[in-house]
C-alpha positions in Angstrom: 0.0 0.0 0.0 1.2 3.6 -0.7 0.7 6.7 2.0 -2.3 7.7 0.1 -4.1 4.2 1.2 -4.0 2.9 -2.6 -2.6 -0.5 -4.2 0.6 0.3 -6.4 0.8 -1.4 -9.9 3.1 -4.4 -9.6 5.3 -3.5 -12.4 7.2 -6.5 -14.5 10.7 -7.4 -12.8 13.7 -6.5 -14.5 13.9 -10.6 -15.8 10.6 -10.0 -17.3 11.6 -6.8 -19.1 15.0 -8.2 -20.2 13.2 -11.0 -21.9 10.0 -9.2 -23.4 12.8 -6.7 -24.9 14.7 -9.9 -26.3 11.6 -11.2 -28.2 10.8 -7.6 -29.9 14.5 -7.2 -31.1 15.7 -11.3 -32.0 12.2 -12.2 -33.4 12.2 -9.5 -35.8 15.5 -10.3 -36.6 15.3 -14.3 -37.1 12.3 -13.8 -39.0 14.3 -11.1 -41.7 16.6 -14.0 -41.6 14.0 -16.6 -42.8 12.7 -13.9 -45.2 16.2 -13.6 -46.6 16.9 -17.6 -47.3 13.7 -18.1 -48.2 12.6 -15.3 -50.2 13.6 -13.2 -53.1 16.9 -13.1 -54.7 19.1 -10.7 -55.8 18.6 -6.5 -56.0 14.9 -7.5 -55.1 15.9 -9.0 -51.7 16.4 -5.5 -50.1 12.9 -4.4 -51.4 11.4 -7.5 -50.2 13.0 -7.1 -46.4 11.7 -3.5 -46.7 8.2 -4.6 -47.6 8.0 -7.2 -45.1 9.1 -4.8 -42.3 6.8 -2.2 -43.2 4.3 -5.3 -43.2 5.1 -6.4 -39.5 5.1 -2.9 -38.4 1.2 -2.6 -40.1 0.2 -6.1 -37.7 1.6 -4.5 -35.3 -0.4 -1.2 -35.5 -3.5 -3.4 -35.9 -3.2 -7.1 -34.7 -6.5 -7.7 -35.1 -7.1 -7.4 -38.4 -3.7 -9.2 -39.1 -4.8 -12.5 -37.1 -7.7 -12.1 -39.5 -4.9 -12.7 -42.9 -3.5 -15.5 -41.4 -6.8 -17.1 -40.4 -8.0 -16.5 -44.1 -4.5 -17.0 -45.5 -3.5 -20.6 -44.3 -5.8 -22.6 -45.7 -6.3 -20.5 -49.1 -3.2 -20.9 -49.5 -2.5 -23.7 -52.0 -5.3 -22.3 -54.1 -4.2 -18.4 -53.9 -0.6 -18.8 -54.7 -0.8 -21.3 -57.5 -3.7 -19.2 -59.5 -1.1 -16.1 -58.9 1.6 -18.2 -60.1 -0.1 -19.3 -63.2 -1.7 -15.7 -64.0 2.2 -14.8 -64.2 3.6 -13.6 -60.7 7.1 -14.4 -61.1 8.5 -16.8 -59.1 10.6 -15.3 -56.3 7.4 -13.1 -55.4 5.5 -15.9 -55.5 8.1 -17.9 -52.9 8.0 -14.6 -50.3 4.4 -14.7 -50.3 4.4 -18.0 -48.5 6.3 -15.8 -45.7 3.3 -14.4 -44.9 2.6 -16.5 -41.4 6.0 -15.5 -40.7 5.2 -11.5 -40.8 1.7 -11.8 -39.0 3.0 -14.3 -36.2 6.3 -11.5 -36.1 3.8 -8.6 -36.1 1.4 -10.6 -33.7 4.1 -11.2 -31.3 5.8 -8.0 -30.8 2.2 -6.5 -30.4 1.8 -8.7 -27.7 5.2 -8.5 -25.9 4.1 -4.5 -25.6 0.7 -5.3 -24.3 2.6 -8.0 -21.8 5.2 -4.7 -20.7 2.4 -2.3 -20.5 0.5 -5.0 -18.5 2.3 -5.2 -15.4 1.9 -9.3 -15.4 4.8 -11.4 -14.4 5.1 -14.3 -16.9 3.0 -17.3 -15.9 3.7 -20.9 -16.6 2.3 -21.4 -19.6 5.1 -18.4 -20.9 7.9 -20.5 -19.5 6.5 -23.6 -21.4 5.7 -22.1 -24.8 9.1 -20.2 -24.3 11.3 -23.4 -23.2 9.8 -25.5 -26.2 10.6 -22.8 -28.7 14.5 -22.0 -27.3 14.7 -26.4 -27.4 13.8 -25.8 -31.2 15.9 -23.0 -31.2 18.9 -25.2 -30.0 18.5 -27.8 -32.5 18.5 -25.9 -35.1 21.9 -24.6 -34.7 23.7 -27.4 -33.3 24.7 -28.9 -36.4 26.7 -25.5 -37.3 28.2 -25.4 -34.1 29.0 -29.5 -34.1 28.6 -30.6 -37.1 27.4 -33.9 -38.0 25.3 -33.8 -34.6 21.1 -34.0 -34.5 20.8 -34.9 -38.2 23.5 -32.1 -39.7 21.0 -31.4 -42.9 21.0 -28.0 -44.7 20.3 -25.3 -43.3 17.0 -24.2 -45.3 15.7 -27.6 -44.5 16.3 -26.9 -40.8 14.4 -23.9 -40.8 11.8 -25.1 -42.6 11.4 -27.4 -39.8 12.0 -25.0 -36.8 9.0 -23.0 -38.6 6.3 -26.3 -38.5 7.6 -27.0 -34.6 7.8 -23.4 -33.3 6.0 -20.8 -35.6 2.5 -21.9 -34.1 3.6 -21.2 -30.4 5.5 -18.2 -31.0 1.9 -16.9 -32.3 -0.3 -18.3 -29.6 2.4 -16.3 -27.2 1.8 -13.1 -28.7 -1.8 -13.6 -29.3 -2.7 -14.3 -25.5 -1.2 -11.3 -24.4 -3.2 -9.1 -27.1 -5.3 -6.3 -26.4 -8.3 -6.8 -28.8 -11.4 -5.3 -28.5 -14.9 -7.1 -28.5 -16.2 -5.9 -31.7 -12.6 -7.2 -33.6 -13.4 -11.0 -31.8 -16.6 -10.9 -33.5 -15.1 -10.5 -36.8 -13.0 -13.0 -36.3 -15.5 -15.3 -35.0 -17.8 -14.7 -38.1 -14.6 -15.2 -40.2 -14.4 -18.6 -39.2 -17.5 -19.3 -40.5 -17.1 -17.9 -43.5 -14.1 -19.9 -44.2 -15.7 -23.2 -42.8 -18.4 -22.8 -45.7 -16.0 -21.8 -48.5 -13.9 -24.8 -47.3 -17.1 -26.9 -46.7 -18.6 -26.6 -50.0 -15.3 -27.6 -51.4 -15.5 -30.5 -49.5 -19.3 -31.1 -51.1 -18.1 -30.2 -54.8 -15.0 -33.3 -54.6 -17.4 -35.4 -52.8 -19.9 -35.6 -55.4 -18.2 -35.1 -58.8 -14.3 -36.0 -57.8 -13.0 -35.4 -61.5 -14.7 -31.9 -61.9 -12.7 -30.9 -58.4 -9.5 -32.7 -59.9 -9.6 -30.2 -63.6 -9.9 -27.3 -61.0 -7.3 -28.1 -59.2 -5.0 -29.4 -62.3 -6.5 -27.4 -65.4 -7.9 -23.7 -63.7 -5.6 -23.3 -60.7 -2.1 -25.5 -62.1 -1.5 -26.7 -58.4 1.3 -29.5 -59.6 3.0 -26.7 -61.5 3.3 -24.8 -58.9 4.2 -27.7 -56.4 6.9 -28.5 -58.9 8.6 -25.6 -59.8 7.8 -23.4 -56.7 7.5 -25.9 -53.7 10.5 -28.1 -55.8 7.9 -31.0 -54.7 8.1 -34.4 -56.8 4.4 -34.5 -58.1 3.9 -38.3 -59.1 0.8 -37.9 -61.2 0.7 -34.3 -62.4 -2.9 -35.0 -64.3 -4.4 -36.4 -61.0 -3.8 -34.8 -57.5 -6.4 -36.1 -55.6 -6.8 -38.4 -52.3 -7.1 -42.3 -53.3 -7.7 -44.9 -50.7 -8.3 -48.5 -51.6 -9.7 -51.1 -49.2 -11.1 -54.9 -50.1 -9.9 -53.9 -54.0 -12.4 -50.3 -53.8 -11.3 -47.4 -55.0 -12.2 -44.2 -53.5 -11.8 -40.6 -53.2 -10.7 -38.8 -49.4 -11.5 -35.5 -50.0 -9.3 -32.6 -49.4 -11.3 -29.7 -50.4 -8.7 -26.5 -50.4 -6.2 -27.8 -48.1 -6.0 -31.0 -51.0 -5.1 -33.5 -48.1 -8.0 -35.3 -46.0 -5.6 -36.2 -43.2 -5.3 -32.0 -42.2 -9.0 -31.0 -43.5 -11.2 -32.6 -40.5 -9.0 -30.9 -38.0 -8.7 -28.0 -39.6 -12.4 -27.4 -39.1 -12.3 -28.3 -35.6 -12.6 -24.6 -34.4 -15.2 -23.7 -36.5 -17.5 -26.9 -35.2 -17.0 -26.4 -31.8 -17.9 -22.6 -31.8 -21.2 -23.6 -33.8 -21.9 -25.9 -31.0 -21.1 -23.6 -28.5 -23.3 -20.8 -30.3 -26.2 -23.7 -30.9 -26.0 -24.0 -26.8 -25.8 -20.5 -25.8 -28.1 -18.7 -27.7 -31.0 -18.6 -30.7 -30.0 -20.3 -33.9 -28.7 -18.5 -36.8 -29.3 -19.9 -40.8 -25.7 -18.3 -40.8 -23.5 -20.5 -38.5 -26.2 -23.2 -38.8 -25.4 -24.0 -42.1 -21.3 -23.3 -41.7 -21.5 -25.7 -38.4 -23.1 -28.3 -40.9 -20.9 -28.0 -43.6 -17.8 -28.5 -41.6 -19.0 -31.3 -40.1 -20.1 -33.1 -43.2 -16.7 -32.6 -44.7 -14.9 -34.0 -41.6 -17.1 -37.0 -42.5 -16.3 -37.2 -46.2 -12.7 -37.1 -45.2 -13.0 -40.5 -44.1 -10.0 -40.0 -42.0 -10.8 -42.1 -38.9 -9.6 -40.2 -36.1 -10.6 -37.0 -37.4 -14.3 -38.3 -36.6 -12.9 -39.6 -33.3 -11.6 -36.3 -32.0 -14.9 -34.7 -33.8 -16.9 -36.9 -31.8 -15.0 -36.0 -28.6 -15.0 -32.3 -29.0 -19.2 -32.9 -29.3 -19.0 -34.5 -26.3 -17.1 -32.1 -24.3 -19.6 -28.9 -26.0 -22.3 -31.3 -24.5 -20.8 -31.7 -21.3 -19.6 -28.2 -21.5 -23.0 -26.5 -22.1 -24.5 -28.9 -18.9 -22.0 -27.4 -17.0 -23.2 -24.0 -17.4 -26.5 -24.5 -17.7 -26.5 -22.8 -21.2 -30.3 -22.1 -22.5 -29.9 -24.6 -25.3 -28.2 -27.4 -24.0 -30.8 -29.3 -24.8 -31.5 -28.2 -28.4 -27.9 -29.4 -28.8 -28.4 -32.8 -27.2 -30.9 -33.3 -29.0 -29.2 -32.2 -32.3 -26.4 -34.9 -32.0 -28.5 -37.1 -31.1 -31.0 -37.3 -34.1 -27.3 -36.7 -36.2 -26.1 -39.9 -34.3 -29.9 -42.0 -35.0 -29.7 -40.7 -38.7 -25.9 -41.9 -39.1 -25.4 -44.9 -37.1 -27.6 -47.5 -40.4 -24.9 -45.8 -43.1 -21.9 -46.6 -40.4 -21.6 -50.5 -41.9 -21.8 -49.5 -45.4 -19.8 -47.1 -46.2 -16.5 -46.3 -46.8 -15.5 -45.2 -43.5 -17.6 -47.7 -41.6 -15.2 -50.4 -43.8 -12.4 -48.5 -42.7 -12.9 -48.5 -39.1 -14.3 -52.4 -39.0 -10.6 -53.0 -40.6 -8.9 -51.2 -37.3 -10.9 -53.8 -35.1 -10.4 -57.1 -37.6 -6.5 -56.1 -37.6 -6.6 -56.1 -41.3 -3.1 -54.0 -43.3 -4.5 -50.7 -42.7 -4.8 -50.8 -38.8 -1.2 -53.1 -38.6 0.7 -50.2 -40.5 -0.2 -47.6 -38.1 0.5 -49.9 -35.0 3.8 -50.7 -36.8 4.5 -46.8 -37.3 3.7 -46.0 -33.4 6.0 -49.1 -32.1 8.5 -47.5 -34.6 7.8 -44.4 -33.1 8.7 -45.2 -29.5 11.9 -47.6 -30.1 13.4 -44.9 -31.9 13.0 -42.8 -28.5 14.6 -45.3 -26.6 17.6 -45.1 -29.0 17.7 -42.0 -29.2 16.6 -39.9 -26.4 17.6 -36.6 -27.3 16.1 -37.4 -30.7 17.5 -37.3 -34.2 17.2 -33.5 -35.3 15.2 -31.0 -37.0 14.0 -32.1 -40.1 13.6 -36.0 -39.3 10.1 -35.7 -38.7 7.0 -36.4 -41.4 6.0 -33.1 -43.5 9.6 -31.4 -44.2 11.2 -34.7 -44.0 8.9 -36.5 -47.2 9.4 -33.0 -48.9 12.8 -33.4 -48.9 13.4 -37.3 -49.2 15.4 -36.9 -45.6 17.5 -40.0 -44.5 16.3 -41.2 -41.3 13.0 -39.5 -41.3 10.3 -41.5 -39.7 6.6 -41.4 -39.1 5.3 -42.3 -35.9 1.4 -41.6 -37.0 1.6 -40.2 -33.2 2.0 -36.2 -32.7 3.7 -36.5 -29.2 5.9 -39.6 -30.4 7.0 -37.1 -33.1 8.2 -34.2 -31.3 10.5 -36.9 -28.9 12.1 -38.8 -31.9 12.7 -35.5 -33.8 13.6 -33.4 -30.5 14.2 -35.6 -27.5 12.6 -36.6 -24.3 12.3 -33.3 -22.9 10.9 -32.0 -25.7 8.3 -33.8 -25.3 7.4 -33.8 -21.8 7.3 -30.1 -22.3 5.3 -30.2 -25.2 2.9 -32.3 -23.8 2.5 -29.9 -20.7 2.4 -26.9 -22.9 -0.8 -28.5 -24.3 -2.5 -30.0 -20.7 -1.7 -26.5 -19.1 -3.4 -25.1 -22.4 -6.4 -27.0 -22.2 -6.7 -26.3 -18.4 -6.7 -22.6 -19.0 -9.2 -22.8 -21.4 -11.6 -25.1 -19.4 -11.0 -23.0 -16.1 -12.2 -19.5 -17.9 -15.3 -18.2 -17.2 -16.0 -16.9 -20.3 -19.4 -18.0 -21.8 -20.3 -15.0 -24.4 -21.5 -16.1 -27.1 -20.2 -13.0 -29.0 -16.5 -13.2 -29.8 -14.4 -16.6 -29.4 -15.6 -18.4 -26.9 -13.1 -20.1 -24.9 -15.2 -23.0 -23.8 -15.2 -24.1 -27.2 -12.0 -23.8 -27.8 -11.5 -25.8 -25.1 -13.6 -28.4 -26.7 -11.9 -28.0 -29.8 -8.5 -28.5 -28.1 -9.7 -32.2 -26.1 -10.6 -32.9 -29.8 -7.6 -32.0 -31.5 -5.2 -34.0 -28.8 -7.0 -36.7 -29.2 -6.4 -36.8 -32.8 -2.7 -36.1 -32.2 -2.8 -39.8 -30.8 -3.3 -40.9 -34.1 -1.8 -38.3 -36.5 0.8 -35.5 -37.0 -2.2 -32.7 -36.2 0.6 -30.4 -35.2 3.0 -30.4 -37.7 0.1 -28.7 -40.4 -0.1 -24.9 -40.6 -3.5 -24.2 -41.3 -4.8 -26.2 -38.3 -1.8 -25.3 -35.5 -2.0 -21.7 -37.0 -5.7 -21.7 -36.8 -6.1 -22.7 -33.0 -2.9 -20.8 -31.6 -4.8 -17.6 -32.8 -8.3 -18.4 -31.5 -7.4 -20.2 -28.4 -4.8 -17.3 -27.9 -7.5 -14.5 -28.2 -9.7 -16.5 -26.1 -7.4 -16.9 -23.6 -6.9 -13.7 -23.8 -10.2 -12.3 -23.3 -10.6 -14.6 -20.4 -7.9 -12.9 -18.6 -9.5 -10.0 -19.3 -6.7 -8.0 -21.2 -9.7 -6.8 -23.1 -13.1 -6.3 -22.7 -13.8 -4.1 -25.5 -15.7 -1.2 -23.2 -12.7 0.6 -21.8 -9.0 0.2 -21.1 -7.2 -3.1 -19.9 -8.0 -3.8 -16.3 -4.8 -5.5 -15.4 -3.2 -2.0 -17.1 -1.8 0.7 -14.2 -4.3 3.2 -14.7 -3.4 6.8 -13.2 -5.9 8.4 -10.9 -6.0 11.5 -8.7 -6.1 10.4 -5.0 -8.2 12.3 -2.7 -6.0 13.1 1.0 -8.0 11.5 3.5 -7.0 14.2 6.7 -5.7 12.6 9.5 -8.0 11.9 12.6 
């Protein structure tokens, strides 16, 4: 207490201002240099670091509306980029374009570590975790140059790459927790979610039900395995043909894709979007708008036939159910009820089709089901031989792209980040993520306006429950996607913002009235 009977503002300690001052100077500058191996060449490479800062400094000035690009920009991506590459972009603009994450999660970030000095907070533990898992990553990437041959001593451009799939998402959800964004910005983003559920959705619809008029998009309109070739420097086996084919007792069939062209990353992808329908079908009257985006993304997580993408699906509907209970949300019932006459209408189709085949050949032990088993048992001997792991670049994603010795696929997300990163990698990853879900299920934040943490929370069960299964993490447009909504959310919970006035946890200068002494 002061003398005039008043709190004082706990300010940040010195360690706190040291390292918030650390990540606004070294992020900017090891994101020029990813700009600069990655992007344009020659006289243009000046211009392009010029454009990129002036860029960051833009997100920084309005962080709202640049968590709004990269929530539209991940998953258009492979559509936007080829159709600018084929309308005659030239190539190195083309290539700096896909450094667009990098300047938003840059912008996003340093935004952020102001808010967090402005704040007065002290960092918490969920900092320390997201911070310790990215200076790991950090470390791995630049042991090879300083002993080389160690942790997989592959080029350094491959490395990065890497370091960008492991670390660029939780460098993003750092700086968007600690964001001041006001109510009316959340909105926007909430309803752009929808939006881009639908677009996604109806892709999803269009492949499902006339595969070869999806494929001439794709190959003939957009020239996706152009680009992949020439741009991406991706071996394209089939150039004529670049959709999803399963196979399973000697039938063919499609797994859509829709925009993100892989059925493996679409069904999580869309995650965020179903849970925050459910949430808004609980919490308050329903809306033709996000009625019909909830439905389409959880039709195409269906028609992706990707097994434990409908798992985690089905477990995020449980926890909205169990959720909306909870807090006695107005229509909790209306969405019982909705999953349940989903459930009555599915459960006949289950046996025959596709995906009930598929998941009667996890139970019956048939190749499908032994491969993954194989690839998991894989997965852990390889952390037993190599507990500190076997280096950036080892893991699935960068290391198919780039035909990478000793890369191996674990089908397990948390398996992954040991055999490429080591033991305490993973331990830390895997409490980064329980300490995540715990502060979303512990907010009290029930709007329905904005981003709802509750269902990201949902959203998040559902997501680590896939990771069981696949590499959920390691794809852009879904880690990108849910470090910027679960970081808002988290940070509205906090209540860094609550769009009506200035930050409550800010020190706020007001005149003290002298109380005379007795």
């Amino acid at each position: 207490m002061n003398v005039l009977g008043a709190a004082a503002p706990r300010l940040p300690g010195r360690r706190e201002t040291q390292l918030a001052a650390l990540l606004t100077v070294g992020a900017p500058l090891g994101v020029l240099a990813l700009l600069v191996v990655t992007g344009v060449s020659g006289g243009s490479r000046a211009l392009g670091v010029l454009l990129a800062l002036v860029a960051v400094m833009a997100v920084v000035r309005w962080p709202g509306a640049g968590l709004g690009v990269m929530l539209a920009y991940v998953p258009l991506q492979l559509i936007l980029l080829p159709l600018l590459f084929h309308l005659g972009l030239p190539a190195g603009l083309v290539r700096a374009l896909g450094g667009v994450k990098e300047i938003v999660t840059l912008g996003v970030l340093v935004a952020g570590v102001r808010a967090f000095r402005r704040s007065g907070r002290r960092l918490d533990l969920l900092d320390w975790l997201e911070i310790g898992f990215v200076v790991l990553v950090s470390i791995y990437l630049v042991a090879p140059a300083l002993v080389p041959g160690s942790f997989a001593d592959l080029p350094w451009n491959v490395r990065l790459l890497a370091w960008r799939a492991d670390a660029l998402w939780l460098v993003l959800f750092f700086g968007a927790r600690h964001l001041v964004i006001a109510a009316d910005t959340r909105l926007r983003l909430a309803r752009l979610v929808f939006v881009l559920a639908a677009v996604v959705g109806v892709g999803a619809v269009v492949e499902f039900s006339d595969p070869s008029a999806w494929n001439s998009f794709l190959v003939d309109v957009i020239h996706v395995p152009t680009y992949k070739a020439v741009i991406l420097n991706v071996y394209v086996p089939n150039p004529t043909d670049v959709l999803y084919h399963g196979q399973i007792g000697g039938l063919d069939f499609i797994r859509v894709g829709s925009v993100l062209q892989s059925p493996l990353t679409l069904g999580f992808y869309l995650y965020p979007a179903l849970a925050i329908g459910l949430h808004y079908m609980a919490d308050r009257r329903l809306r033709w708008g996000t009625s019909v985006a909830t439905a389409l993304a959880g039709a195409a997580v269906v028609m992706t036939l990707t097994r434990s993408a409908l798992l985690g699906a089905v477990v995020l509907s449980l926890v909205s159910v169990r959720v909306g209970i909870a807090r006695l949300s107005p229509g909790r019932v209306r969405l019982v009820l909705v999953l349940v006459a989903t459930a009555v209408i599915a459960a006949p189709l289950g046996g025959s089709t596709i995906l009930g085949q598929r998941t009667v050949a996890t139970f019956s032990g048939q190749q499908d089901a032994n491969t993954h088993l194989q690839s998991a048992q894989a997965g852990f001997q390889a952390l037993l031989d190599d507990p500190l792991g076997r280096g950036l670049g080892t893991a699935p994603g960068i290391g198919d792209r780039f035909q990478v010795q000793g890369k191996l696929t674990s089908e397990d997300a948390y398996l992954q980040v040991g055999d490429e990163l080591g033991v305490a990698a993973m331990v830390i990853f895997m409490a980064f993520l329980g300490v995540t879900l715990s502060r979303l299920r512990r907010t009290g934040d029930g709007s329905s306006d904005g981003l709802p943490a509750p269902a990201m929370f949902a959203a998040g069960v559902g997501l680590a429950v896939g990771g069981l299964f696949l590499h959920v993490w390691l794809d852009y447009s879904t880690a990108l996607t849910f470090a910027a909504l679960a970081g808002v959310s988290i940070s509205v919970a906090s209540g860094t913002c609550d769009g009506r006035g200035p930050d409550p946890e800010l020190p706020v200068h007001r005149p003290q009235r002298r109380v005379a002494p007795a």
